[in-house]
C-alpha positions in Angstrom: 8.0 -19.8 4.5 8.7 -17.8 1.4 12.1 -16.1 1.0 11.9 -12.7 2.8 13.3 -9.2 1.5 12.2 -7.1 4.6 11.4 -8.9 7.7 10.8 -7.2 11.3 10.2 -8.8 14.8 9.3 -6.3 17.9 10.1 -3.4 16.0 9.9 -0.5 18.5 10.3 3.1 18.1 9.0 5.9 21.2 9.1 10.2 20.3 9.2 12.3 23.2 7.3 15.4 23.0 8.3 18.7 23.8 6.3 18.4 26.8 8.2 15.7 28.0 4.8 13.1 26.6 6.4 9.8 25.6 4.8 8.7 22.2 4.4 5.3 20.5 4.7 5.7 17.1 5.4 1.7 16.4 5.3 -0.9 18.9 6.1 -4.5 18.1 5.5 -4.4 14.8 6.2 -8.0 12.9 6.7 -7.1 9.4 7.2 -9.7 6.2 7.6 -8.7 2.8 8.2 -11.4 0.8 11.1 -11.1 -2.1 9.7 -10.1 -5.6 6.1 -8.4 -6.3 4.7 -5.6 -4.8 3.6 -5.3 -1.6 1.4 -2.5 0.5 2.3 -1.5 3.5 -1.3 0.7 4.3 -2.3 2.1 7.3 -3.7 6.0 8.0 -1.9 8.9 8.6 0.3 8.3 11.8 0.2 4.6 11.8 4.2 4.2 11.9 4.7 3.5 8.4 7.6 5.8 7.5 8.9 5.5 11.2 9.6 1.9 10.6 10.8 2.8 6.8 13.1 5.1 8.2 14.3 2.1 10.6 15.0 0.0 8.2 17.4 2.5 6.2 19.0 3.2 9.2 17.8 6.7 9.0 16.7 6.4 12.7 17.7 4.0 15.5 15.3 1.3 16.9 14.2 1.5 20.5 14.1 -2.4 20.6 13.7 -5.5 18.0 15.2 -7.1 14.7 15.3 -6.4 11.4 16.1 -8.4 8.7 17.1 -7.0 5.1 17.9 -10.0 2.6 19.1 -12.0 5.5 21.4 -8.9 6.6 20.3 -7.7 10.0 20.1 -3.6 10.2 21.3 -1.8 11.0 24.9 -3.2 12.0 25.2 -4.6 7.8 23.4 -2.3 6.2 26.5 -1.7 4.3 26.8 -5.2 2.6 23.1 -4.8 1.2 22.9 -1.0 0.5 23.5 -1.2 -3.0 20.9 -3.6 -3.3 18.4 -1.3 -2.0 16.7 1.8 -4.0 14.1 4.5 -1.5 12.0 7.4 -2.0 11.4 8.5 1.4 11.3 12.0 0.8 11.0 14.3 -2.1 14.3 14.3 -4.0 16.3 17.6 -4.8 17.0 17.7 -9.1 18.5 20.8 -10.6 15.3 22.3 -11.9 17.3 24.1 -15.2 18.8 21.1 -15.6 17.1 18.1 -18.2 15.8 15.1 -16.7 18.9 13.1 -18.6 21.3 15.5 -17.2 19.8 15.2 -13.6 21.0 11.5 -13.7 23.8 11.9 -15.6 25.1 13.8 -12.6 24.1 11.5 -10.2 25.4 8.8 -12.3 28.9 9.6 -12.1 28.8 10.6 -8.7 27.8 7.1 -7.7 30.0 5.1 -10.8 27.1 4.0 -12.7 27.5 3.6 -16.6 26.1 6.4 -18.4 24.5 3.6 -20.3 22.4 3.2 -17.4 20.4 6.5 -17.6 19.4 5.5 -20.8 17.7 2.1 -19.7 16.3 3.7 -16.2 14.4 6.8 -18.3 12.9 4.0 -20.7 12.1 2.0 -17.8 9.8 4.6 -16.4 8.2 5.8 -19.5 10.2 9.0 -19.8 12.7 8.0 -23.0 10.9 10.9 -24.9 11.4 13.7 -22.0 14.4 12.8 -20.8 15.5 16.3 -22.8 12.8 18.3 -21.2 14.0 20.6 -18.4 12.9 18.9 -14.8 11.2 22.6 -14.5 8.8 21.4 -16.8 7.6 18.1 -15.4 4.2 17.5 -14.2 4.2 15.8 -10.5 3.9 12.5 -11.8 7.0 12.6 -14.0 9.3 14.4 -11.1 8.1 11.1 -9.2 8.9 9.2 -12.2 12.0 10.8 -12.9 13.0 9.5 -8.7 11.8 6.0 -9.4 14.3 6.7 -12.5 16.9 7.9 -9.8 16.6 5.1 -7.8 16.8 2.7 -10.3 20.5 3.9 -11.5 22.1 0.8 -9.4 19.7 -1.9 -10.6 18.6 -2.5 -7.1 16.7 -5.7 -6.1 14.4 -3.8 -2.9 12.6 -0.7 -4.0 11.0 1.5 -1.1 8.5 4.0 -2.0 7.1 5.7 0.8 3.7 7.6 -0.3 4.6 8.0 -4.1 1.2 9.0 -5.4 0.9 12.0 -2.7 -0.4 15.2 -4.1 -0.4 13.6 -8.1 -3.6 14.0 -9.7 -5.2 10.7 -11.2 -3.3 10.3 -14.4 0.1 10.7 -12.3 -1.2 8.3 -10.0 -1.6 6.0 -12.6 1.4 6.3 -14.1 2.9 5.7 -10.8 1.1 2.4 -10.2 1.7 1.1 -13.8 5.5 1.9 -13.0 5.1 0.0 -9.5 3.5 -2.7 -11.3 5.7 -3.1 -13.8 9.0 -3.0 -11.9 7.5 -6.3 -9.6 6.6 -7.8 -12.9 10.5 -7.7 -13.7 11.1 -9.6 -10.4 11.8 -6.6 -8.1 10.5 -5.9 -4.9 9.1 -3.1 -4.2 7.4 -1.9 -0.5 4.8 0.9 -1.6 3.6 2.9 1.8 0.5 4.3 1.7 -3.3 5.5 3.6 -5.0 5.4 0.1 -6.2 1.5 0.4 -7.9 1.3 -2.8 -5.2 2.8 -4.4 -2.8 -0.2 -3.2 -5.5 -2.8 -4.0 -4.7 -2.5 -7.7 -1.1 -2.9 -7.6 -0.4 -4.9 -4.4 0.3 -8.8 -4.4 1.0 -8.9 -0.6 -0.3 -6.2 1.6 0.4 -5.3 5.2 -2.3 -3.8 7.8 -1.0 -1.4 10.4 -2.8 0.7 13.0 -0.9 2.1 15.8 2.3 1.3 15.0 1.4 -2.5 15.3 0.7 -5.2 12.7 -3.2 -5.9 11.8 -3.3 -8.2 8.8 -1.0 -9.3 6.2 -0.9 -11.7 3.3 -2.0 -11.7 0.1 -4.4 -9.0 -1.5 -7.0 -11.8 -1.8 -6.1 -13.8 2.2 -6.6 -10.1 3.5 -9.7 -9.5 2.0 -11.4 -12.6 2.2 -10.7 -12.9 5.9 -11.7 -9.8 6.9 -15.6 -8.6 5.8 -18.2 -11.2 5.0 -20.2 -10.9 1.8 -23.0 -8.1 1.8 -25.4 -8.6 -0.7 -27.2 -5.3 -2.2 -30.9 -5.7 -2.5 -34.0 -3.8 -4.2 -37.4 -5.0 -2.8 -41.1 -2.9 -3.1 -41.8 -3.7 0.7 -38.4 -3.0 2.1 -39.6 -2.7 6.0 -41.6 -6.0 5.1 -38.3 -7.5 4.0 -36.4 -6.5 7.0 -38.4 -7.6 9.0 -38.6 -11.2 7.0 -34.7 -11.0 7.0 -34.2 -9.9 10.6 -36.5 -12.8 12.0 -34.1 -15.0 10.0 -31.1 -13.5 12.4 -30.0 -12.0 9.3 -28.1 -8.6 10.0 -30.0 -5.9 7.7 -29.7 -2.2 7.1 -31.3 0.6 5.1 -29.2 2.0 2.4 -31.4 4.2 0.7 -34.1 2.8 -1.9 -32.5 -0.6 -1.1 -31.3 -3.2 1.9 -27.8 -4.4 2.9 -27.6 -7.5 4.5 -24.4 -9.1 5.6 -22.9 -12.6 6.0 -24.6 -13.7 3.2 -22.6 -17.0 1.3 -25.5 -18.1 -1.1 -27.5 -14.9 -2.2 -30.1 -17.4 -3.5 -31.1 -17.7 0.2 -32.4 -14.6 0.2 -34.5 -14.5 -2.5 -36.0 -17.9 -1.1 -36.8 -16.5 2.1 -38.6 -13.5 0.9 -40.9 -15.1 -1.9 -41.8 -17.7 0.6 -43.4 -14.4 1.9 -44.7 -12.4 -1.5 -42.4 -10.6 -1.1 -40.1 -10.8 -4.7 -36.7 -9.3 -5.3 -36.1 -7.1 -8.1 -32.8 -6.1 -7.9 -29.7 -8.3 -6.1 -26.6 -7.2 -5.5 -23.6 -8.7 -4.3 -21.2 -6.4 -2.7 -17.4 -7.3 -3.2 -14.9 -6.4 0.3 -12.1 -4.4 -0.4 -9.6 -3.6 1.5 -10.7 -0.4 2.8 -13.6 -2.0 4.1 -11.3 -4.9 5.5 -9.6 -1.8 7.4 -12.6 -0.7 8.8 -13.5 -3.4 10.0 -10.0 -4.7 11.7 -9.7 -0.8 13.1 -13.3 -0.3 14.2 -12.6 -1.2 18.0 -9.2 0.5 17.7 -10.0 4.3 17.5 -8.6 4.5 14.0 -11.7 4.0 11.8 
């Protein structure tokens, strides 16, 4: 078992509604993020990921379950492992007249950090030249920036970032994500929350699957993905109904996409091919599809109401 930074066993949390409707919005979740990387914590809209962020940080209380920070349980000693902690759950408030330097400067001293420090947290995040630019006139992606930045004042070891690429256009986004990537490259880790899976993929190590507030996969970026779809091979073909037919006898599971067929659970593409010239029937264009982890998340949510 790897060292742990976040770890969660029956994690429970119920909403009542004005109407007096109990809600679930997490129920049992068993959580692991392991210490150092980055690691995805995906799931759609209304899964219970920043419900069970919010737990952690002692923001809200816990209807039942543990939780584990460094070792510490949480809430009852969160205060011995604070300080090792940095979050973006919401959108932090800067002074907009104010320069991005100044911003911290303030918050700085108001939490004894070295002024020192504002200097190495605006290289850090790739705003060293705009740290003199008024917060006024930052795009989206450096006000995020400029809160990783924030955050970063007391060298924390856990970083918490729940749905930092939210409303950034795609060179934002990819700022964000070199920053994310770049901070678990330095040994940190950091928990990145988010619905946009393919987004995730690229900077992830570890990932965590929710859906309804419970755990649905976890491990590695590459566990995750290669035990969820099968392989689905992309194939052109002159006779495609021919084909299918060929493939279908075969107990092959085919489908039309298009000018071409998909055919899944395929582990030597060369099998195909076979099949279908022992036929006269010749491929002229093969395909193989690579799983990601959206379509992982399809497929584990499918049955569940979520896809």
């Amino acid at each position: 078992m790897p060292d742990l930074a976040i770890s969660t066993r029956g994690l429970r949390k119920t909403y009542r509604t004005r109407r007096g409707r109990t809600v679930v919005a997490v129920q049992g979740l068993d959580l692991d993020v392991p210490v150092g990387g980055v690691h995805g914590f995906l799931g759609p809209n209304g899964s219970g990921k920043t419900t069970s962020i919010r737990m952690l940080l002692g923001l809200i209380r816990a209807d039942a379950g543990t939780m584990t920070v460094f070792d510490r349980p949480v809430p009852a000693r969160l205060p011995e492992i604070v300080g090792r902690v940095g979050a973006i759950v919401e959108s932090p408030k800067f002074f907009p007249a104010f320069t991005g330097r100044k911003n911290l400067e303030l918050l700085a001293a108001a939490i004894g950090v070295p002024k020192q420090r504002v200097t190495e947290v605006l290289e850090q995040t790739s705003l060293g030249e705009r740290g003199k630019d008024r917060f006024k006139g930052y795009s989206l992606g450096m006000k995020q920036r400029l809160a990783i930045a924030a955050t970063l004042l007391k060298d924390p070891d856990l970083l918490i970032f729940d749905e930092p690429t939210n409303g950034l256009d795609p060179a934002g986004i990819r700022e964000i994500r070199e920053t994310m990537r770049g901070l678990g490259d330095q040994g940190k880790t950091v928990l990145v929350s988010s619905h946009i899976l393919a987004e995730v993929e690229q900077v992830a190590d570890t990932v965590s699957i929710i859906g309804h507030g419970r755990l649905l996969a976890s491990g590695t970026v590459a566990e995750v993905i290669g035990g969820g779809t099968t392989a689905t091979v992309k194939i052109g073909v002159d006779d495609r109904e021919a084909a299918a037919r060929v493939l279908t006898a075969a107990g092959l599971a085919v489908r039309a996409d298009g000018n071409y067929l998909l055919v899944d659970g395929i582990e030597n593409p060369a099998e195909l091919t076979k099949r279908l010239a022992d036929q006269q029937l010749y491929v002229n264009e093969l395909v193989p599809i690579r799983a990601d982890l959206e379509s992982v998340f399809l497929e584990l949510t499918a049955g569940e109401g979520l896809a």
